[in-house]
N, C-alpha and C positions, 0 to 999 in steps of 0.2 A: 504494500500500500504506500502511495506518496500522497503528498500534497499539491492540490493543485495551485497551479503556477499566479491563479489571481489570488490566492490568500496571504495577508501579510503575516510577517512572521509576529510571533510574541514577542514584547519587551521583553529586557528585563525583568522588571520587577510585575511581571503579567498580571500575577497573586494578587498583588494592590486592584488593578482595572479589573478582573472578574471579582472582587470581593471575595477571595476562599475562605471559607469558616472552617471550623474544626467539624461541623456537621456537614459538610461537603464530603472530611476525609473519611469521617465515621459509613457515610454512605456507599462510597469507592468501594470500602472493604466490605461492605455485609451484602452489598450486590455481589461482591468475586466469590464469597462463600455461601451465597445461597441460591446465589441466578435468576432470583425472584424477587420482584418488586414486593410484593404484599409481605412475604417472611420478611426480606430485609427493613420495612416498615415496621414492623412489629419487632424486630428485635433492636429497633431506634428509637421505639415506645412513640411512633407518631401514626398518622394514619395515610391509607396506601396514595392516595390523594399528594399528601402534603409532602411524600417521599418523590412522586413523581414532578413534582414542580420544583422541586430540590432538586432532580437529577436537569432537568431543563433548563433551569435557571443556570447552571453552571456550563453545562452542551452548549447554550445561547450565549454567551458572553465569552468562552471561549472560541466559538466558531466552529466548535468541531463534536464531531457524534464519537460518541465513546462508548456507546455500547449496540449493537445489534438487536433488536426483537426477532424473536423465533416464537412458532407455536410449546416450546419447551420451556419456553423463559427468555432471561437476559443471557447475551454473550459480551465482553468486554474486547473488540477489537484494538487495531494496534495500537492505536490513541487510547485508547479504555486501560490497557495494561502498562502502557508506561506511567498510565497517572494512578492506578492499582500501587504500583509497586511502592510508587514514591510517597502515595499516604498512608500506606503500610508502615514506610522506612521513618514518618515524620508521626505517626501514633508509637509505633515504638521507641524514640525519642522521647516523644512529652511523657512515658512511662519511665522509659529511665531514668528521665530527672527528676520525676516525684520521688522515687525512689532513693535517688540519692540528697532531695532535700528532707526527706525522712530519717535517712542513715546521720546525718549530720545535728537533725534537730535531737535523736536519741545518742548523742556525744559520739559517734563515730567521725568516722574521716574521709567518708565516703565511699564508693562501692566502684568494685571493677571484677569485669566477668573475662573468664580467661577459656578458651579453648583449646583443647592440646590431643595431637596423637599421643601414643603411649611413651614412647622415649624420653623428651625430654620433662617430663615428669619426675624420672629417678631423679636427678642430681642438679640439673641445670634451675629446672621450675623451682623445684622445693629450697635451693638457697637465697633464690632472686624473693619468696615468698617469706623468710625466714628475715632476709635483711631487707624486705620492704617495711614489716612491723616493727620492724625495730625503731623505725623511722613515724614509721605512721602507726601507732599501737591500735588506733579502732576503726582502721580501712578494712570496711565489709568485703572478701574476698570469695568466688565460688569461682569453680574449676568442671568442665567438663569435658572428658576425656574420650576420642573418636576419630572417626577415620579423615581425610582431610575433605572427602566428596561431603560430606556433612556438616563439617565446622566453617567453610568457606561461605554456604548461603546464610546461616548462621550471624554473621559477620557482615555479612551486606545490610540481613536485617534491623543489624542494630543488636542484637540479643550479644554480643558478645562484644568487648572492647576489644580486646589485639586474641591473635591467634598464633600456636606453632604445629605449623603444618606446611603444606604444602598450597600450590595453586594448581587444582588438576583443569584437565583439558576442558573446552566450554567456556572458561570465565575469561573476561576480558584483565588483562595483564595490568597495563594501564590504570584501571581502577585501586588499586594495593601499591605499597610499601614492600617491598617485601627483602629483608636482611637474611643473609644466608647463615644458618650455623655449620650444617655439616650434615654427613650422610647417615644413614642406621644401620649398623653392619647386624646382619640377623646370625642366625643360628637354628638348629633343627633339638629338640627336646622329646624324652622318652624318658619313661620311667627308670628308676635304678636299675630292676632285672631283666627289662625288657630282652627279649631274642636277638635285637641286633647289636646290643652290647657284648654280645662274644665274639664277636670281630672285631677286628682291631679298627679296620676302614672300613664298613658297611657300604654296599653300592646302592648309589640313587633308586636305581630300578628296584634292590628288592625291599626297599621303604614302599613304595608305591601297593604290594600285598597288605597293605598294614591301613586303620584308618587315620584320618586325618580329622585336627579343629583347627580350621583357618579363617583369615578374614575371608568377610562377604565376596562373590566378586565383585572387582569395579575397584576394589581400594587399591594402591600402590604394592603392598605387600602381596597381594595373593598374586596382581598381574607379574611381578617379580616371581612368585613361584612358577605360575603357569608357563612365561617365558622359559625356564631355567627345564621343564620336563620338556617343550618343544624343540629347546634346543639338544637335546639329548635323545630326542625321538622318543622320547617315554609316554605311554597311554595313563594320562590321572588315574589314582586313586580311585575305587568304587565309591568306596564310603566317606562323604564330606560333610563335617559339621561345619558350616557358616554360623561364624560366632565374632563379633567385633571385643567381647570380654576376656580378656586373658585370664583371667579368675576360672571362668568356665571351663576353657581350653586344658588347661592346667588339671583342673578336676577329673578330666575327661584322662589327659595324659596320665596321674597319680595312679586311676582305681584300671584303665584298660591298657592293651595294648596300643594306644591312639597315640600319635607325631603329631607335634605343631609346630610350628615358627612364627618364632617372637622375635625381639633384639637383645641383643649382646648385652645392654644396659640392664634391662628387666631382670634377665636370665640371673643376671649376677645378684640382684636384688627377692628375686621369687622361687629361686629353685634351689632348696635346700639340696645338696650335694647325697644328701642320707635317703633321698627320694628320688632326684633327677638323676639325671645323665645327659649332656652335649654331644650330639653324635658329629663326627668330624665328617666334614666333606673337602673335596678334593679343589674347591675353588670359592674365594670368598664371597658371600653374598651379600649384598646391599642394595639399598633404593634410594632413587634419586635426594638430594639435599632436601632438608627442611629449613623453614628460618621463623624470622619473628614476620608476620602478618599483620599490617590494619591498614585501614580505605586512606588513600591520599587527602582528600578532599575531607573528611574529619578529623577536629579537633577534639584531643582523646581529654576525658575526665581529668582531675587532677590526680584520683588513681591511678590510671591507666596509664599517665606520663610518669607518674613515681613508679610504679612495677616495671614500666619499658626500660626508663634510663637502669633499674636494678642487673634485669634481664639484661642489659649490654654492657654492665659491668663485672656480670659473672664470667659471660661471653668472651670478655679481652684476656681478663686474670687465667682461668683456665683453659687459653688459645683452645679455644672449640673451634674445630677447621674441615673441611671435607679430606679424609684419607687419600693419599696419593694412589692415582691411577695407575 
């Protein structure tokens, strides 16, 4: 879809000339979750009437249709979802900062939400988070731990101040920040007695008779495994748990015969030696670099700027760096 060539483009400051309210963006959103004028009326607490000239009154002053009628309901075309998105991204802002004008009125120091694959969690996160309080003793901190295809929209929405992950394929570059730390050197795990601990080098192939708890497909690590059997001409595993928790995995490895792969960080953190075992392989495995993540175009909390500068001062002291190739 373009624009036609006689409409003038938006100011600037557009928002001022169509008057946007905040029940403009409240509306944006409950038509993209329900497609229906009357439910999203009703869950605005107004009537289907007063939502519909809500939705016109904004169509008409911008100049442009932003949503479809269908006999099924509303559809949000491509004007409909760029401006979805962006009152999305601006209700979950005014929620942030009640939030953290909340955190601040009950004597904290503010709040910053962190997203992370599993690595740098062990060592890197938990000091940057240890000599951030030290500094700020009642910055509200939460942490949630996942694959980078999850943490990254996360992050756009606002739900998350900075991230360590990755930028997978799909997302425009451009929009992030993005600081490199270094790469995640993995490893393959099995229980202490397992059958292929009688071998000194167990071969790839005959791990593949055996089950597996790996990430979902789609995340960096699995497509690193899958790669690593293709290249080897190896047929998967029958048996696969898709599991993003290492806790599970782990569970799974302790009580059966089941392999996973995690990283090197973890491993040294989570597998008591009196239960695990590291099975060797004959070439190192890794996935691409991770780094520190947030939107160029945001200005991060004053948490979120105290955890980052923390987080880049872990980063110098312990030259965190990508392994030589």
């Amino acid at each position: 879809m373009t624009r036609t060539a006689d409409k003038e483009n938006l100011a600037p400051d557009w928002y001022l000339d169509v008057r946007l309210k905040l029940r403009h963006l409240e509306l944006l959103a409950a038509l993209d979750d329900y497609r229906n004028l009357h439910r999203a009326a009703a869950w605005l607490g107004v009537s289907q009437p007063a939502a519909s000239k809500l939705l016109g009154e904004l169509e008409l002053r911008l100049g442009l249709k932003l949503f479809e009628r269908h006999s099924r309901g509303l559809e949000p075309n491509w004007y409909g979802e760029i401006m979805v998105r962006h009152a999305r991204n601006m209700l979950s802002s005014l929620k942030q900062t009640g939030d953290e004008l909340n955190a601040l009125r009950a004597g904290n120091t503010g709040t910053v939400a962190v997203g992370t694959v599993m690595d740098p969690t062990v060592t890197l996160l938990t000091q940057a988070l240890e000599e951030t309080r030290l500094d700020l003793p009642g910055l509200k901190v939460s942490v949630d731990v996942d694959v980078s295809q999850a943490l990254i929209p996360r992050l756009l929405s606002g739900e998350l101040d900075l991230a360590l992950c990755r930028i997978p394929a799909g997302f425009n570059a451009a929009d992030f920040v993005f600081e490199e730390i270094g790469e995640e050197a993995t490893c393959i795990v099995c229980r202490h007695n397992h059958p292929l601990t009688a071998s000194s080098s167990p071969e790839l192939g005959a791990m593949m008779h055996y089950p597996w708890a790996l990430q979902p497909s789609g995340s960096l690590m699995r497509q690193r495994f899958d790669y690593l059997l293709m290249y080897h001409g190896l047929t998967p595993p029958m048996q696969i748990v898709d599991t993003s928790d290492i806790l599970v995995s782990l569970s799974l490895v302790a009580a059966t015969d089941t392999l996973t792969v995690t990283t090197q960080e973890v491993a040294g953190l989570l597998c008591d030696p009196a239960r695990f075992r590291l099975l060797p392989t004959r070439e190192a495995v890794s996935v691409q670099p991770y780094g520190l993540v947030t939107l160029r175009e945001t200005r991060p909390s004053p948490g979120a700027a105290a955890l980052s500068t923390r987080l880049r001062d872990v980063i110098r002291r312990q030259s965190w760096r990508r392994p030589s190739r």
